[in-house]
N, CA and C of each residue as an Amber inpcrd file, in Angstrom:
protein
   192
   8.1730000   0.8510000  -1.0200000   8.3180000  -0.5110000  -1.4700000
   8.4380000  -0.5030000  -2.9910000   9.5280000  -1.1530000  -3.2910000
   9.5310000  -1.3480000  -4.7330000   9.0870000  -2.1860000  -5.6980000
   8.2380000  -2.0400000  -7.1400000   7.7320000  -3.0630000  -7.5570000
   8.3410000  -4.8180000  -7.5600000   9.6090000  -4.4420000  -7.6620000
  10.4320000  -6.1110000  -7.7410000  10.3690000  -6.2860000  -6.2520000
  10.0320000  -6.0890000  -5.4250000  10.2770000  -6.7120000  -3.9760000
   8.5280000  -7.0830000  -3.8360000   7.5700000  -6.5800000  -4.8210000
   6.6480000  -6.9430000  -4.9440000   5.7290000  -7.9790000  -5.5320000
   6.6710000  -8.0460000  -6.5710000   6.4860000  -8.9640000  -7.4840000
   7.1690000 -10.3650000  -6.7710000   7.8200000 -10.4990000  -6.0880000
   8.5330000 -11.4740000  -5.1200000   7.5560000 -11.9480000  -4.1710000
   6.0010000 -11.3640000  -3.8020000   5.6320000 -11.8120000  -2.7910000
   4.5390000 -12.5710000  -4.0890000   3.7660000 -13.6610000  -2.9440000
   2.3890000 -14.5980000  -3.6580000   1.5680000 -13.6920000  -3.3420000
   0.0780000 -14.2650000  -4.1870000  -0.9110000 -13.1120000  -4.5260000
  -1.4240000 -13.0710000  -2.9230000  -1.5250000 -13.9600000  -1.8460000
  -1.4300000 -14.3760000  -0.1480000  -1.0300000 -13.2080000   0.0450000
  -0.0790000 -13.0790000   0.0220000   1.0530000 -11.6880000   0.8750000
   0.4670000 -10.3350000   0.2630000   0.2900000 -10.1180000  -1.0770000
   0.2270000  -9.4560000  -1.3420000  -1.0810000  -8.9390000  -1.1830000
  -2.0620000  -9.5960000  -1.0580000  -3.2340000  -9.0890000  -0.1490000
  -3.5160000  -8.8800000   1.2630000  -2.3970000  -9.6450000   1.9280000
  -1.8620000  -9.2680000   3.0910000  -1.1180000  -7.6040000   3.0690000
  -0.2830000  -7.9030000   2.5960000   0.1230000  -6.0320000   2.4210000
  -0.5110000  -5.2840000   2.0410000  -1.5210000  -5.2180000   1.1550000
  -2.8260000  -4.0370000   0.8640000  -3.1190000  -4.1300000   2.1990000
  -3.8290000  -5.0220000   2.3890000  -5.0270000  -5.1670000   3.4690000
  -3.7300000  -4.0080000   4.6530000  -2.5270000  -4.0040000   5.2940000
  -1.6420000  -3.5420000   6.1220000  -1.7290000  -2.4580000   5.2120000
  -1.5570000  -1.7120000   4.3760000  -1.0500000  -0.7520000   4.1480000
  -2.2970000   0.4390000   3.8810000  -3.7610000  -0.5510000   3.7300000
  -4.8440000  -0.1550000   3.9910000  -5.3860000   0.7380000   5.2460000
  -4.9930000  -0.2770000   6.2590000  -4.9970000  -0.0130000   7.5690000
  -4.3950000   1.4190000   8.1860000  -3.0990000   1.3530000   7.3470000
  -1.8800000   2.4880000   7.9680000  -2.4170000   3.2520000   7.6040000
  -3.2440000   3.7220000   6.2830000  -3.6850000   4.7040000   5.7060000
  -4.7530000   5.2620000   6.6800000  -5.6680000   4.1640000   6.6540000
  -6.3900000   5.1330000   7.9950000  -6.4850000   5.6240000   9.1400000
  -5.5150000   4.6430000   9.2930000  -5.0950000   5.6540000  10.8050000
  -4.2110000   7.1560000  10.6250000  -3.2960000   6.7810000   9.4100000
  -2.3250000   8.5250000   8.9600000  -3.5310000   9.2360000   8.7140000
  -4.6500000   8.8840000   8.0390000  -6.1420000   9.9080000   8.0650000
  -6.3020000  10.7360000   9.3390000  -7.3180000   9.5930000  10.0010000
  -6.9430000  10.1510000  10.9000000  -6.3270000  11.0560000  12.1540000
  -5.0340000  10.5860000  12.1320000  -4.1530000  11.8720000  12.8260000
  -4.1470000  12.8850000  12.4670000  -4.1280000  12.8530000  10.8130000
  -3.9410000  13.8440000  10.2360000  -5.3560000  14.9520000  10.3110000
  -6.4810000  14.3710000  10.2570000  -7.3690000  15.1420000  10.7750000
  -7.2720000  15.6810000  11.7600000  -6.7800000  14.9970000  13.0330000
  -6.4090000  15.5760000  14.4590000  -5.2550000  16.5000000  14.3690000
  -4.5110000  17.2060000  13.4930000  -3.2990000  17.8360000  13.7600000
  -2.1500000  17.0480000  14.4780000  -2.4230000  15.7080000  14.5750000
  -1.0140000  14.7850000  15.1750000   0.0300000  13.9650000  14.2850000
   0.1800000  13.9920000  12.9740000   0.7430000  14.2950000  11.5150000
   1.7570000  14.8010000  11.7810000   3.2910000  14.1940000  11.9800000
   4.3110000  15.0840000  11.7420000   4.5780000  15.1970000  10.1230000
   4.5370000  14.1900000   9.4430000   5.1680000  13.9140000   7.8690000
   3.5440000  13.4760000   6.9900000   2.9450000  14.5670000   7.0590000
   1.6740000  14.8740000   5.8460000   2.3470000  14.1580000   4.5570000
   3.5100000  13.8910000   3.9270000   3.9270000  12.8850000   2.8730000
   3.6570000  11.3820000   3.1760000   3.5960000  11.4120000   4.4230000
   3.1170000  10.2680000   4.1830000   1.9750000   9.2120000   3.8770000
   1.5050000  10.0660000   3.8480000  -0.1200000   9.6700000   3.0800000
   0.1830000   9.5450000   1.6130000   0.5910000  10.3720000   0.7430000
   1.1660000  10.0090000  -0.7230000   2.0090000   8.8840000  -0.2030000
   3.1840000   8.4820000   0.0420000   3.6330000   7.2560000   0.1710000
   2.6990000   6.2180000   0.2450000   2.0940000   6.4920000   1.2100000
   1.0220000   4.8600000   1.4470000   0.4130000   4.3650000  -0.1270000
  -0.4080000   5.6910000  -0.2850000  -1.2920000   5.5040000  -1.2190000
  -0.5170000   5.2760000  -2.5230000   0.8110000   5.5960000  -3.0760000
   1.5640000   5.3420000  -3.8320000   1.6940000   3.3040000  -3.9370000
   2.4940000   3.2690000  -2.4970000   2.4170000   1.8720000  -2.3370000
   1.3170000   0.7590000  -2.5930000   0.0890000   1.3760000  -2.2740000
  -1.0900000   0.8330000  -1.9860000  -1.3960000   0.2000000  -3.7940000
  -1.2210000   1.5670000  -4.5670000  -1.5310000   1.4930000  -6.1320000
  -0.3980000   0.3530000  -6.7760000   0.7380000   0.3730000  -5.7850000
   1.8680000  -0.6390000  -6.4700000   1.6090000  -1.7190000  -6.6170000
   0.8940000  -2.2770000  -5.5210000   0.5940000  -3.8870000  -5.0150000
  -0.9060000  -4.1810000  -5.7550000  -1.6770000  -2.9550000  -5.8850000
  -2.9990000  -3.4730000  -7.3600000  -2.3800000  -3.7070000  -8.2590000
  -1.3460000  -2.7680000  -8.8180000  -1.0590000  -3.0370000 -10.2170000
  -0.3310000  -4.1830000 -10.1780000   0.6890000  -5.4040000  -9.4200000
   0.9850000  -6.3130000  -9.2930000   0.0960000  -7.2930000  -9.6070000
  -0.9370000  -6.8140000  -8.6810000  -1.5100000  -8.1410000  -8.5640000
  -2.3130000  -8.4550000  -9.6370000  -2.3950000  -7.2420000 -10.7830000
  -3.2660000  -7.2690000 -11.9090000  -2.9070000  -7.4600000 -13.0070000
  -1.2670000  -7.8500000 -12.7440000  -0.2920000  -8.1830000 -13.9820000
  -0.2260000  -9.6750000 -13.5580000  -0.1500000  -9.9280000 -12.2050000
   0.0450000 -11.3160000 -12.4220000  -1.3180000 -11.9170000 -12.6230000
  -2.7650000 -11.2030000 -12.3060000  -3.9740000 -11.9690000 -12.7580000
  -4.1800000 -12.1670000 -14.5830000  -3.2500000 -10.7140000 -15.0460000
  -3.5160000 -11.5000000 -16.5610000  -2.7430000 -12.4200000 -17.0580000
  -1.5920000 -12.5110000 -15.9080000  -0.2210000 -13.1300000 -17.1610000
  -1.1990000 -15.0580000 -16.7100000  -1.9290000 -15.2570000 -15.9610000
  -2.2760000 -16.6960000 -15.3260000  -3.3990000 -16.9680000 -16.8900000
């Protein structure tokens, strides 16, 4: 997900998508503990994403 498709959502959504992308993370944990993990990158993705939508939401809490 890219920051401008981020910056497009309300601070609503965008705690909606942490909170989802939160979720995904633990379950890719998970598997990944179990050896059922085909794409081990994807845990950096999540967590990449995850850091995108704080730092959003912490640009738009100062710019208010």
């Amino acid at each position: 997900m890219k920051p401008a498709e981020i910056r497009d959502l309300t601070v609503e959504e965008m705690r909606a998508k942490e909170t989802e992308l939160s979720k995904e993370l633990f379950n890719l944990k998970m598997r990944h503990a179990t050896n059922q993990l085909e794409n081990p990158l994807k845990l950096r993705i999540i967590k990449r994403d995850i850091a995108r939508v704080k730092t959003v939401m912490a640009e738009k809490g100062r710019s208010k």
